[in-house]
N, C-alpha and C positions, 0 to 999 in steps of 0.2 A: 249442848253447851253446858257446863258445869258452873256448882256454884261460885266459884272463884272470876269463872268468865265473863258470870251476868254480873255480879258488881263491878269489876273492872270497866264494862260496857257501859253500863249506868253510871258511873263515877265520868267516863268522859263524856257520855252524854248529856248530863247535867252541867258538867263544866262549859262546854260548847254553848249551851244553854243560856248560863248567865253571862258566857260571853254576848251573844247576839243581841239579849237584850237590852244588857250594858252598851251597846255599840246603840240600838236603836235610840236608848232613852240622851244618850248624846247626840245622838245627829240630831233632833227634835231640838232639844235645846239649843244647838250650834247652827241651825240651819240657816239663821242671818249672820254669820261668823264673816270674816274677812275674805278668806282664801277664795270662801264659794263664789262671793258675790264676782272678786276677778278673774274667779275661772267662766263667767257670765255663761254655767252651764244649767239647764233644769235636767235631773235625770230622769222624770216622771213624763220626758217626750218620747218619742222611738228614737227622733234622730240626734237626743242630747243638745240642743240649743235653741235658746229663747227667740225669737222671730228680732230683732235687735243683731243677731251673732250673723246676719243672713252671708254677709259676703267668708267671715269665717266656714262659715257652715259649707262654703260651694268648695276651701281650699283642703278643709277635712275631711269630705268627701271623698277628694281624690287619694289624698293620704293615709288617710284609716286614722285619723288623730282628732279629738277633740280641743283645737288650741285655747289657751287661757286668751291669747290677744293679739294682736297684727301684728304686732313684738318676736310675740314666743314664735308666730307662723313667720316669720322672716327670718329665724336661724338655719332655715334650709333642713331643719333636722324632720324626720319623720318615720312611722312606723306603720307598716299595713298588715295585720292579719292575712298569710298566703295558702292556711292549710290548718287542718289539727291530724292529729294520730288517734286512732278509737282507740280506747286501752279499758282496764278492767274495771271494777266497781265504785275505785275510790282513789286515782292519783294523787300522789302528794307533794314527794321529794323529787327533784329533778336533780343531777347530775351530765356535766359534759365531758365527754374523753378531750386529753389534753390536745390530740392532732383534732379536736372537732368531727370525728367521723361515727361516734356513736353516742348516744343518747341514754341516760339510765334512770329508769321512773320507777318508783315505788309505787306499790298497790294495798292500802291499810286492809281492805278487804280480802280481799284475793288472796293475799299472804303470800306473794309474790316483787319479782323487779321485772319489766320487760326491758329490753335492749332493742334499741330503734337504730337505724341505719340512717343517718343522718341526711343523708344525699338520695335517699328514695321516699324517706319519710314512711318507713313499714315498720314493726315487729319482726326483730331479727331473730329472738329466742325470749323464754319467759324462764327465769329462775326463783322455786321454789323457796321462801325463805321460813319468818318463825311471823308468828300471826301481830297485826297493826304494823307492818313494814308500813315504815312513817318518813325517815328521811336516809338515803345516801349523800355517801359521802365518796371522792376518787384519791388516788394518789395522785405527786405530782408530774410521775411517771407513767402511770394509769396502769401498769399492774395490779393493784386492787381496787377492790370497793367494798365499803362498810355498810351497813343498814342496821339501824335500830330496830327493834321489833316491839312497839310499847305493852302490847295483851301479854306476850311474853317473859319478858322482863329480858332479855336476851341481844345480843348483839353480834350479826351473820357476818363473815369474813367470806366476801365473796374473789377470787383466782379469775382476773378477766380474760387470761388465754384461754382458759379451759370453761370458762362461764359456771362451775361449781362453787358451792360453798363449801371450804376446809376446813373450817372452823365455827361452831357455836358455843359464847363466851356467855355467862348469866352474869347477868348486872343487878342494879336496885331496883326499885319499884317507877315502873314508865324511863324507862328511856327514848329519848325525844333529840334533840341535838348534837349536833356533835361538831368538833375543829380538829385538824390536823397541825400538829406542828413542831416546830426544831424542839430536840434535845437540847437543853441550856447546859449542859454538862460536857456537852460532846460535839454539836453542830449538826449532829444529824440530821438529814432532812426527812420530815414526816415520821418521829421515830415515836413520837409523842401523840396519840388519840384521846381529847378530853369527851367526853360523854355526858351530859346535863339528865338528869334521872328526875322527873315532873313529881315525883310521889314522895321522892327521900330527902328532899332540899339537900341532894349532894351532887358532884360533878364527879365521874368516875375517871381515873386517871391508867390510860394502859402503854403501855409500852408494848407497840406493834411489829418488833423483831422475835419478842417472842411470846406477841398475844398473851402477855400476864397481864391482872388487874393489879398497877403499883401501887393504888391507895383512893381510899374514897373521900372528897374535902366539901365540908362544909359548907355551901352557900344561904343565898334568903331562900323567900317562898318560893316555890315552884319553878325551879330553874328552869327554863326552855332550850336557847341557843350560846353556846361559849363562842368564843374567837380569841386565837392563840397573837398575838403581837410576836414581829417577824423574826427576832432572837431569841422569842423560845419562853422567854422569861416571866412572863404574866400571859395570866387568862380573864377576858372580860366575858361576864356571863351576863343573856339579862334576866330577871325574876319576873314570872310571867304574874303573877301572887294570883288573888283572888279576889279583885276586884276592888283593891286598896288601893292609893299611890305607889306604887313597887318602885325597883331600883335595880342599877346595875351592881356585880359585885366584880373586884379585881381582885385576882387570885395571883399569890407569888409560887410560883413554877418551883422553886427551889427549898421553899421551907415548906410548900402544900399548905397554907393558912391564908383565908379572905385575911385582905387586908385595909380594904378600903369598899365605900359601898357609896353610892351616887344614886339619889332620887331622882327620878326619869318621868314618872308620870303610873296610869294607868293600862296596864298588859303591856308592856313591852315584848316586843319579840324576837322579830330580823333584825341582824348587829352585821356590819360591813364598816372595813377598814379602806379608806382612798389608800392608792397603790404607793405612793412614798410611804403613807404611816400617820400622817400627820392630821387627820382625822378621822371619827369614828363616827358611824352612820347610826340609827336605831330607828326601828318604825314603831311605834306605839299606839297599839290598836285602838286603848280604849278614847282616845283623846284623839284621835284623827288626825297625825300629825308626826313627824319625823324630827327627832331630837339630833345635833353636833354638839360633840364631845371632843376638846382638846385633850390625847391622852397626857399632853405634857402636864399641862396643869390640873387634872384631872377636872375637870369643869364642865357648864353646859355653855356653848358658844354660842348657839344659832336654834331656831325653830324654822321649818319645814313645811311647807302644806304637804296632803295626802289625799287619798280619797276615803270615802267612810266604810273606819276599821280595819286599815293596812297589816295585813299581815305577813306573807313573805315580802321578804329585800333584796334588791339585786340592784348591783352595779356592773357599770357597762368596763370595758377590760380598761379603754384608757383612763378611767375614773372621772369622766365625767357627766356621765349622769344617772339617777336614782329612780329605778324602778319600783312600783308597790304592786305589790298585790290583796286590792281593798275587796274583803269578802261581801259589806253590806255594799256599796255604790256597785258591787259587779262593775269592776273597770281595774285597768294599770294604770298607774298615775306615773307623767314622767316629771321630773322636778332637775334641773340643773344645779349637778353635786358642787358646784363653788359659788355661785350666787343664791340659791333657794328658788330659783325665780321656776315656775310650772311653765314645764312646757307642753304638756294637754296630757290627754286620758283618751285610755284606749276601753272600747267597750267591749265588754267579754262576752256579753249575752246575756236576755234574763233571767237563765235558769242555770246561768255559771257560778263558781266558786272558785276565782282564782287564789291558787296557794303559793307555791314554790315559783322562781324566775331563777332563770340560769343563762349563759350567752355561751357563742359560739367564740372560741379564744379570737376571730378578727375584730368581732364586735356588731358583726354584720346582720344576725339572725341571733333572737331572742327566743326562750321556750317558757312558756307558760304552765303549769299542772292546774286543770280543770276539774277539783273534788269533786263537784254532782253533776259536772257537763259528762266525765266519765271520759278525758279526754287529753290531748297534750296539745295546747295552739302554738304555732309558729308562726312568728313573726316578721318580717326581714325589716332591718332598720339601715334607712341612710339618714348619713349626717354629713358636716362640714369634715373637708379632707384634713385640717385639724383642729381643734378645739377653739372655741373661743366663745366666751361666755357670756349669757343673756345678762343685757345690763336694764336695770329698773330706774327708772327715772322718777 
């Protein structure tokens, strides 16, 4: 290891650091908070419920689901752990092909992506990338796939016929997130890859017809994850900072300059857009707890429960409902994306870290990335045949 590698290693393993303990010394203070007491869960049992929850407890059993209340269990919705995939030292990013048939997981350690066969649940091939493969990203087409590589500073342009990499592109310092999205010039679809760089407070802008870097823009502290709004034309990023009240920043696609900047809270991370547009999702690690944003008025609309320290986001394809993935509770929290109202936690295990969620485009199987389980869990989710949303009384 060189000396540029060990401080890089130590720079994020001290950042992890004060995350974790940032997360502990909130859950401590927040342990009589609202959410928890309705999620009427103890995570200090094996089976996650208080002797109180008993008949819930026999219905989440069957389910694989921790429900918040006889409410939440009476939406018919549910999700059971069916399986995991063993994969290399340190899963992170997860990825689905668009027909659903293959699976694409980054390995930060490994410095790899393996390809999983969706319908056997195996390791289909492993591709070599640039060292901290941290998150893929597909096309909408699934001709390629992108992967950051943060040790690197580099960004892998993986060929998904031929499962090589064509292209390595150097970026700024840590690249970490990233979004696809329209040309505002042109309509292009996917012609535009924004790149959130953790170390330069910049977002990297390429134009992926012919893999140049068109310019590098300006964001706050430590930008994490961008997301493009569906014409192309702004980019929301959030600023993961360092342990301050951070913020999102909105970026104009067209002149490259932040233009507006939105307090969110503490680490902000996962940003997901509901499928019309008409809101914006954020899970905010260090405060326990998922922020809505109206893009129209640029505003905060709504607070979320979580479980503690939510760090990946995912949404289910018909948009409704919100995944976390909480590093300290070790669990998925499911919260329903148009009322707020929780509809249970799934338990990942003691010695899990769940990171990245992704779905299968029906909506039917959910994939999990397991950092120290060393792992990829799957899910299968049923729900009501169509939506309809948990009312709180």
């Amino acid at each position: 290891m060189t000396e540029r590698d060990e401080e890089n290693f130590m720079t994020i393993y001290h950042m992890n650091l004060r995350m974790g303990l940032t997360a502990v010394i909130l859950a401590c203070l927040c342990s009589f908070s609202f959410w928890f007491t309705a999620a009427a869960c103890d995570l200090s049992r094996e089976d996650g419920f208080p002797p109180a929850a008993a008949a819930s407890h026999l219905h989440a059993q069957q389910q694989g689901l921790t429900f918040a209340s006889a409410l939440a269990a009476g939406s018919n919705y549910s999700a059971t752990i069916v399986g995991a995939v063993a994969l290399g030292a340190a899963p992170h990013g997860v990825a689905v092909m668009p027909d659903g048939r293959q699976i694409y997981v980054t390995d930060f350690n490994a410095r790899s992506v393996s390809v999983i066969d969706a319908a056997q649940l195996t390791v289909i091939d492993t591709i070599t990338v640039g060292r901290g493969a941290v998150n893929v990203i597909l096309t909408a087409d699934g001709t390629r796939a992108y992967v950051t590589n943060e040790l690197d500073d580099t960004l892998s342009v993986i060929d998904t016929t031929t499962r090589q990499v064509i292209r390595t592109i150097p970026l700024l310092d840590r690249p970490h997130g990233m979004a696809l999205g329209v040309d505002p010039t042109t309509g292009a679809v996917d012609q535009r890859l924004y790149v959130a760089n953790l170390g330069s407070d910049q977002v990297s802008v390429l134009n992926t017809a012919t893999l140049d870097v068109v310019i590098h823009v300006a964001v706050g502290n430590t930008p994490d994850s961008p997301l493009a709004t569906s014409d192309g034309k702004h980019v929301w990023v959030t600023n993961y900072g360092e342990g301050e009240a951070s913020t999102l920043s909105l970026v104009d696609t067209l002149s490259f300059t932040e233009i507006y900047t939105l307090p969110v809270g503490i680490y902000p991370h996962g940003i997901k857009f509901a499928p019309d547009g008409s809101q914006l999702y954020v899970s905010v690690q260090g405060e326990d707890k998922l922020v809505v944003v109206d893009p129209a008025t640029r505003q905060l609309v709504a607070t979320y429960p979580a479980g503690n320290a939510p760090h990946g986001l995912g949404i289910s394809p018909d948009g409704g409902y919100l995944w976390t993935g909480d590093l300290v509770s070790r669990t998925s929290t499911i919260v329903d994306a148009h009322s707020g109202a929780l509809i249970g936690q799934i338990n990942t295990g003691a010695l899990s870290n769940p990171h990245a969620i992704a779905f299968a485009p029906d909506g039917h199987r959910a994939y999990i990335s397991d950092f120290t389980g060393r792992r990829l869990l799957v899910v299968n989710v049923m729900k009501p045949t169509s939506y309809l949303p948990v009312i709180v009384r």
